[in-house]
C-alpha positions as CSV (number, residue, x, y, z in Angstrom):
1,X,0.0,0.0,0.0
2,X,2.0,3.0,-1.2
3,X,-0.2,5.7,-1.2
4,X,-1.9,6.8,2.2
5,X,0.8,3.7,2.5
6,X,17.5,12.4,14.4
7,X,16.9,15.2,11.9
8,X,19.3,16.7,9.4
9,X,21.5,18.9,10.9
10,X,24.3,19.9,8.8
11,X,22.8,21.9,6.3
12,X,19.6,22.9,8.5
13,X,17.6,22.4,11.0
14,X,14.5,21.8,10.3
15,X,13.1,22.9,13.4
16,X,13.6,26.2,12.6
17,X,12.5,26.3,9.1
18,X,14.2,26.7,6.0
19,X,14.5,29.8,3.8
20,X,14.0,27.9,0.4
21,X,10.8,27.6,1.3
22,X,9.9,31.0,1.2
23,X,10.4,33.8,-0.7
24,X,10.0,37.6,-1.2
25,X,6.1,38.5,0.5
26,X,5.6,34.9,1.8
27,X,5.6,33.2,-1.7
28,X,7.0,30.3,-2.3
29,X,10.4,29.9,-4.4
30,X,10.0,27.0,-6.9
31,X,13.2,25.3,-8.1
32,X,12.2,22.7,-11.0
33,X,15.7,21.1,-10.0
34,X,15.1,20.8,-6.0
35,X,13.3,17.2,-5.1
36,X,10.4,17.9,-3.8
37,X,8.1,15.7,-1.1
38,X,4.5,15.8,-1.2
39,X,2.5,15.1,1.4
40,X,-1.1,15.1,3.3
41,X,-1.5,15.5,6.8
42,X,-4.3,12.9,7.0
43,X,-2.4,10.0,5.3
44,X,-0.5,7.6,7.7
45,X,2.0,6.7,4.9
46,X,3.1,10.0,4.6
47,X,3.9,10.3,8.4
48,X,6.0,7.2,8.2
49,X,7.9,8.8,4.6
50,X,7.8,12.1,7.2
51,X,9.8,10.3,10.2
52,X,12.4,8.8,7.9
53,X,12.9,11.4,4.1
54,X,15.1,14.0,6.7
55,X,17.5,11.6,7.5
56,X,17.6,9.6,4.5
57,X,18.3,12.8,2.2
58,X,21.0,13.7,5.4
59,X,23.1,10.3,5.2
60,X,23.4,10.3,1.4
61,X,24.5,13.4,1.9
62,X,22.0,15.5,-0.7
63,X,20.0,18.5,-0.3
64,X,17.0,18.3,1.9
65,X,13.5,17.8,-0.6
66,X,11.3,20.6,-0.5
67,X,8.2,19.4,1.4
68,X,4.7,20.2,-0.6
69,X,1.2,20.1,1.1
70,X,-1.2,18.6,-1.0
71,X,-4.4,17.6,-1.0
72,X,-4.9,13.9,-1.4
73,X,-8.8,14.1,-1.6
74,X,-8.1,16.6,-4.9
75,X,-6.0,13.5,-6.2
76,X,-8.5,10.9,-5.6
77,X,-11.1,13.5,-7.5
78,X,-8.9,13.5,-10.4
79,X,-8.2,10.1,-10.9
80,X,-11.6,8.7,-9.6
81,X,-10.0,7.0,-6.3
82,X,-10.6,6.6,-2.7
83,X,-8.3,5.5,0.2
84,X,-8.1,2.1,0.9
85,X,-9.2,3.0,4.7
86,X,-12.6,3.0,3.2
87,X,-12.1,-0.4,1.6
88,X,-11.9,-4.0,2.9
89,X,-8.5,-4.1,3.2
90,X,-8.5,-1.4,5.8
91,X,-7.8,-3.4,9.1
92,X,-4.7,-5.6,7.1
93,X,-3.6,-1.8,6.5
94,X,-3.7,-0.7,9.4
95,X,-1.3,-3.5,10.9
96,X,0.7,-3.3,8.5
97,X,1.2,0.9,9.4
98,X,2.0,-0.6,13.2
99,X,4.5,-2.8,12.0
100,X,6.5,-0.7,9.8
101,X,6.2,2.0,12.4
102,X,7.9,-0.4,14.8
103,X,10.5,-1.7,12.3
104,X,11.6,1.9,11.6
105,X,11.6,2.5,15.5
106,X,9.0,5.4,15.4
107,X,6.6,5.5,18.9
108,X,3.8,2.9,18.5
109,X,0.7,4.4,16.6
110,X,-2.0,6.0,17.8
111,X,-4.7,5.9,15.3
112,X,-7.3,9.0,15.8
113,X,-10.6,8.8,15.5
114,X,-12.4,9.2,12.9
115,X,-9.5,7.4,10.3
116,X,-9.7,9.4,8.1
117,X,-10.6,12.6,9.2
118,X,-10.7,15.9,7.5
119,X,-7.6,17.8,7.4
120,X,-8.3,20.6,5.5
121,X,-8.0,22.6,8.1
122,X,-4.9,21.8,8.8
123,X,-3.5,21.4,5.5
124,X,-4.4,25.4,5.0
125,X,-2.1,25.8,8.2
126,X,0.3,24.0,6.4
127,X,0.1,26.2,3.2
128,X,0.8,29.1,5.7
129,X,3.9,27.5,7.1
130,X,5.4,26.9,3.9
131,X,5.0,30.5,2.9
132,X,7.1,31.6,6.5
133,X,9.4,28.8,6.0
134,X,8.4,26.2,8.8
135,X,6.9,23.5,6.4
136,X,9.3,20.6,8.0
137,X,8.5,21.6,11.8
138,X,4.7,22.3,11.4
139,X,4.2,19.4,9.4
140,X,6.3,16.4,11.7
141,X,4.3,18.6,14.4
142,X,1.0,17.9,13.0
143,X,1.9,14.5,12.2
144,X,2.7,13.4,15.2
145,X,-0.2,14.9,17.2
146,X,-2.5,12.6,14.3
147,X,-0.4,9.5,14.6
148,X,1.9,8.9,17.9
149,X,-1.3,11.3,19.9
150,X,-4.0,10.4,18.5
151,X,-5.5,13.8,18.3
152,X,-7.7,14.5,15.1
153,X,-6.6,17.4,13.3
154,X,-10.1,18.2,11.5
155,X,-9.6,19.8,15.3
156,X,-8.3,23.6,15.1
157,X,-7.1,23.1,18.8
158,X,-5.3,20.3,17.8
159,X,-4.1,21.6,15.2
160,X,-2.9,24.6,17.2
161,X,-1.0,22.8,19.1
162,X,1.3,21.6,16.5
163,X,1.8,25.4,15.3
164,X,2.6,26.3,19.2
165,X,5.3,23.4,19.0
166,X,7.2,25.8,15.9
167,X,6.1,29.5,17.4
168,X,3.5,29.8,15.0
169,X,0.2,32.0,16.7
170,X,-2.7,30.6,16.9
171,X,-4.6,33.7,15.8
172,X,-1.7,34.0,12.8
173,X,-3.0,30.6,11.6
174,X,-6.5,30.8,11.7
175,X,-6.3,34.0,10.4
176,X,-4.4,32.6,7.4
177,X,-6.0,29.3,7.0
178,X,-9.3,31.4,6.3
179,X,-7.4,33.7,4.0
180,X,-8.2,33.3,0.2
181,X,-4.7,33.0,-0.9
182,X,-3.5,30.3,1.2
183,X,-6.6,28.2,0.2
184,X,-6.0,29.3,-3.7
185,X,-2.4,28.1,-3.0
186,X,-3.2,25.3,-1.7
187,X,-5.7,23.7,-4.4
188,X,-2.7,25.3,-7.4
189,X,-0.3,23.4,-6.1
190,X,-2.6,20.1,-5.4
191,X,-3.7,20.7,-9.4
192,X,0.5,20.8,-10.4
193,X,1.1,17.8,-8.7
194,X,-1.7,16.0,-10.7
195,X,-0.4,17.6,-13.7
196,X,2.6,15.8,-13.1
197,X,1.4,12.7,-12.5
198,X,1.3,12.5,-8.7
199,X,-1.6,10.1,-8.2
200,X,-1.0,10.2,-4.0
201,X,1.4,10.6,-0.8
202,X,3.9,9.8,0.1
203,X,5.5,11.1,-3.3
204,X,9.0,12.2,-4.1
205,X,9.6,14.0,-7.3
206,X,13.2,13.9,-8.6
207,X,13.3,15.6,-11.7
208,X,10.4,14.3,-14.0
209,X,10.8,11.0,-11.8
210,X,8.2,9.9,-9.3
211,X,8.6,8.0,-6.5
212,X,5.2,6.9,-4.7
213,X,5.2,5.2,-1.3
214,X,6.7,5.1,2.4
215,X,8.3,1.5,0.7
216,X,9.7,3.8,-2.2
217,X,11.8,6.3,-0.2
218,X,15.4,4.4,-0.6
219,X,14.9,4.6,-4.1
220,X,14.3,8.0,-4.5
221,X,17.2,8.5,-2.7
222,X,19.2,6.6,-4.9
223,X,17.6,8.4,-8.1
224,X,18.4,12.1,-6.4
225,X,22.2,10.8,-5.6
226,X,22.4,10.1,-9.5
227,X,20.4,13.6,-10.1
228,X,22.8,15.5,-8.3
């Protein structure tokens, strides 16, 4: 299931956000040559791709990917999809989600309820934090409130809570999750990636390569080592 399903710290930290991500009046710097990770705050595979892409792109010793909030329900629209948590094959998932989490030695999950939940809310919030640069901390933030504290993020206190962890103001994101550019810039760059041919998250574009899945991470790796 590859499509629901230490950080660096020589270059960055990602904790405190990285300037790449943000550019002259809080919009965002494209490079068609940086890799670029795209992901959706509701989807358990892209927490797992989240806990382990920092570290991966660190060893090999390669520029950190840019991380991309998407919105996987726009993906599913435009390929005529739906998440196989809706399907028969949702409790098989599931274990298998608890057993990678404990092979890659990530806290044991802590699924919230309702799986899956609506996180447009917080995906917004996560538009907003790519604009200021804090993409990496609000989104490991958010995941991990969803998915090691069970706390649904179709929650704004939840999802305020996350922000507080990277000194983002609660009234700062409401404020810009309700904010008809950040909603506009969400939905463009959920449209690019379908463009491109990203048909869910975890993804990792290298180049005009696409790398789907958690179980597709150490390849991308490889094809970004070759890229550079």
């Amino acid at each position: 299931m590859s499509e629901d399903p230490a950080f660096e710290v020589t270059q960055r930290d990602p904790m405190r956000g990285d300037p790449a991500e943000a550019g002259a009046g809080g919009q965002v710097e494209e490079d068609p040559e940086r890799t670029v990770f795209y992901f959706d705050l509701g989807s358990i595979y892209a927490y797992l791709a989240a806990e382990r892409i920092s570290r991966l792109f660190s060893d090999a010793e390669l520029t950190q990917p840019e991380w991309q909030p998407i919105l996987l329900g726009g993906l599913f629209k435009t390929y005529g999809r739906s998440s196989w948590m809706l399907g028969p094959e949702r409790e098989a998932g599931m274990r298998e989600c608890e057993r990678r989490a404990a092979e890659y030695g990530l806290m044991p999950l802590v699924w919230p309820d309702p799986v899956p939940g609506n996180t447009l809310y917080a995906m917004r919030v996560a538009t907003y934090a790519k604009s200021i640069g804090r993409s990496v901390s609000f989104a490991l933030a958010a995941f991990r409130q969803a998915f090691a504290g069970g706390r649904d993020l179709s929650e704004p206190d939840n999802v305020a809570i996350a922000a507080a962890a990277c000194e983002m103001h609660p009234n700062a994101i409401a404020k810009a999750a309700a904010s008809d550019g950040v909603k506009r810039r969400l939905i463009e760059a959920t449209e690019r990636a379908g463009e491109l041919g990203v048909r869910g998250v975890p993804t990792v574009r290298v180049g005009s390569q696409l790398f789907w899945g958690d179980d597709q991470l150490e390849q991308a790796v490889a094809a970004a080592r070759l890229h550079a």
